[in-house]
N, C-alpha and C positions, 0 to 999 in steps of 0.2 A: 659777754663783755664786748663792747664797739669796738671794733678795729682787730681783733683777734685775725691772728693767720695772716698778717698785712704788715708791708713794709714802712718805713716811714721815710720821705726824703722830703728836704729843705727847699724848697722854690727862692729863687733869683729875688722873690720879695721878702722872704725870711718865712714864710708861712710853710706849712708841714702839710706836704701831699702824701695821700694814701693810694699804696698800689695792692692790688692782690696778688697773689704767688703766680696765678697764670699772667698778666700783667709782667710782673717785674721778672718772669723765667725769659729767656732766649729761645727765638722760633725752634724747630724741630729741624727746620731747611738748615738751618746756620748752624743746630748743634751735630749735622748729618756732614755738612761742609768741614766743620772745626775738626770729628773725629778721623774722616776717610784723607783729608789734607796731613794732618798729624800723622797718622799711622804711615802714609803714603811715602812723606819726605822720608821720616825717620825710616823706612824699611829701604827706599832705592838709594838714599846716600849713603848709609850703611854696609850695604852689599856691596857697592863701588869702590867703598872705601878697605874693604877685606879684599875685591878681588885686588885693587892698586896695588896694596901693601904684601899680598901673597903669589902674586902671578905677574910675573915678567910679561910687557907690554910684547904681543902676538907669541902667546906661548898659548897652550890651550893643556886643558886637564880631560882625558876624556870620562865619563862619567857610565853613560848605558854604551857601549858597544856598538857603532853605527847607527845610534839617533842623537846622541845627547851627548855636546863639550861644554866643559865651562872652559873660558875663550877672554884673555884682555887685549880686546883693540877699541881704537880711537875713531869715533867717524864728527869730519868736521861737516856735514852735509847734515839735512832733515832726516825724517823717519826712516828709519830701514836702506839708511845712506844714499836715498836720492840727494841728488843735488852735491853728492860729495867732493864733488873736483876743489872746490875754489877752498883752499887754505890761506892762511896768512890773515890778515888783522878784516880784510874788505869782507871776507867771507864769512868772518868771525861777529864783524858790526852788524850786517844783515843778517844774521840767523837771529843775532840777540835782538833788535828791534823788531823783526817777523815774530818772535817768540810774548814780548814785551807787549804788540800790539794782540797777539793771539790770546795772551791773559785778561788784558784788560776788556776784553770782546766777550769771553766766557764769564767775568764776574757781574757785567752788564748782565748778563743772561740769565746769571743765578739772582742776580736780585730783585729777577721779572717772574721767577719761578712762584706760584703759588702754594701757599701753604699742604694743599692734598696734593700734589705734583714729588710724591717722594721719589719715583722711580724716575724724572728726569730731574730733581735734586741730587739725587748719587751719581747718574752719570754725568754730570756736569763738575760734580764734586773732584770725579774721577779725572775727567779733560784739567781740570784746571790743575790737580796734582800734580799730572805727568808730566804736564808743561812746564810748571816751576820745577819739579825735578831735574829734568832734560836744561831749561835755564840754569839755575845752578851750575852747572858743569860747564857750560857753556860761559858764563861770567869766571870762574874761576880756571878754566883750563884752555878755553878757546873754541872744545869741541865735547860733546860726549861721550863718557865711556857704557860701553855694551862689554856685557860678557855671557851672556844666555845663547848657545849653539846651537839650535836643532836640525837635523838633516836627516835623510835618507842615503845611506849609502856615500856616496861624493856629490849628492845634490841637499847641498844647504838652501834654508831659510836667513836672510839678512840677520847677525849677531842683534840681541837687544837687549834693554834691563827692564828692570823694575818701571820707570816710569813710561815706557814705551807700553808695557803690556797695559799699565794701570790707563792709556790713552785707550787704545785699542778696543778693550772691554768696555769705557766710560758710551766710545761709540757704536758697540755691539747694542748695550741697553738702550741708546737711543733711539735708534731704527727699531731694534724691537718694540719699543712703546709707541713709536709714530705708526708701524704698523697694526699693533695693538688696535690706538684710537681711530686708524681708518677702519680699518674694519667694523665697529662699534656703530660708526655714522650713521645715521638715520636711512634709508631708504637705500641700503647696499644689503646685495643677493650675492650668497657664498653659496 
């Protein structure tokens, strides 16, 4: 039968274009972006929103015995609370437009990504998650909340969450793949 397995949509002339199912599906890039973005928000606001509601803001719960606190503080700074001095609304506008500007920089990126390029599809997938996560908070509170504690002893690692780690890793996989394809390059001796 003509046209089996095939969508039908209407043209701007009134006439009926035919797509095929690969045609009328969504790239593999964007439905790897749609998944790791979805799962990402919903998992780090989530979490933020249980420690908020159950842990009194610099209270900590300790969990493993000198490695591991779950931990509710506020860092109005960057990653890993650089930058954390400047509070009040100046400090608040600059993270959010450095944040804003660092999104819109990563989706440029993703939609330069080639279709067989899955492993810097995900971690870009992954940058752009944690960044709107980390925004989020940042729009809605002024700064974000961390509650992830690791440490040794009386030597911590900077508090973080969810979208901090989901940055983290998005750039672990990147260097790994850059490394990856240098090494692969034609006329290179390992």
């Amino acid at each position: 039968m003509p046209g089996a397995g095939r969508q039908a949509k209407r043209t701007a002339t009134g006439e009926n274009k035919r797509y095929t199912p690969r045609e009328f599906s969504m790239k593999r890039k964007y439905w790897i972006l749609l998944i790791v973005f979805l799962g990402i928000i919903v998992l780090d606001q989530s979490t933020k929103l249980i420690i908020q509601q159950t842990l009194p803001l610099h209270n900590k719960v300790e969990i493993i015995s000198g490695f591991f606190n779950l931990i509710h503080v506020r860092n109005a700074g960057g990653a890993f609370g650089i930058f954390g001095g400047e509070k009040g609304p100046v400090g608040s506008v600059l993270f959010v437009v450095a944040s804003l500007i660092a999104v819109g920089i990563l989706v440029i990126l993703f939609l330069r990504v080639k279709e067989h390029e899955k492993t810097l599809a995900f971690s870009l997938a992954l940058l752009l998650s944690g960044a709107v996560g980390n925004l989020i908070d940042r729009v809605c509170y002024g700064e974000v909340v961390d509650f992830l504690d690791f440490h040794v002893s009386s030597i911590h690692w900077p508090a973080f969450n969810i979208a901090d780690s989901a940055i983290s890793i998005g750039i672990g996989l990147m260097a790994l793949e850059l490394l990856i394809k240098e090494r692969k390059k034609p006329g290179k001796s390992h």
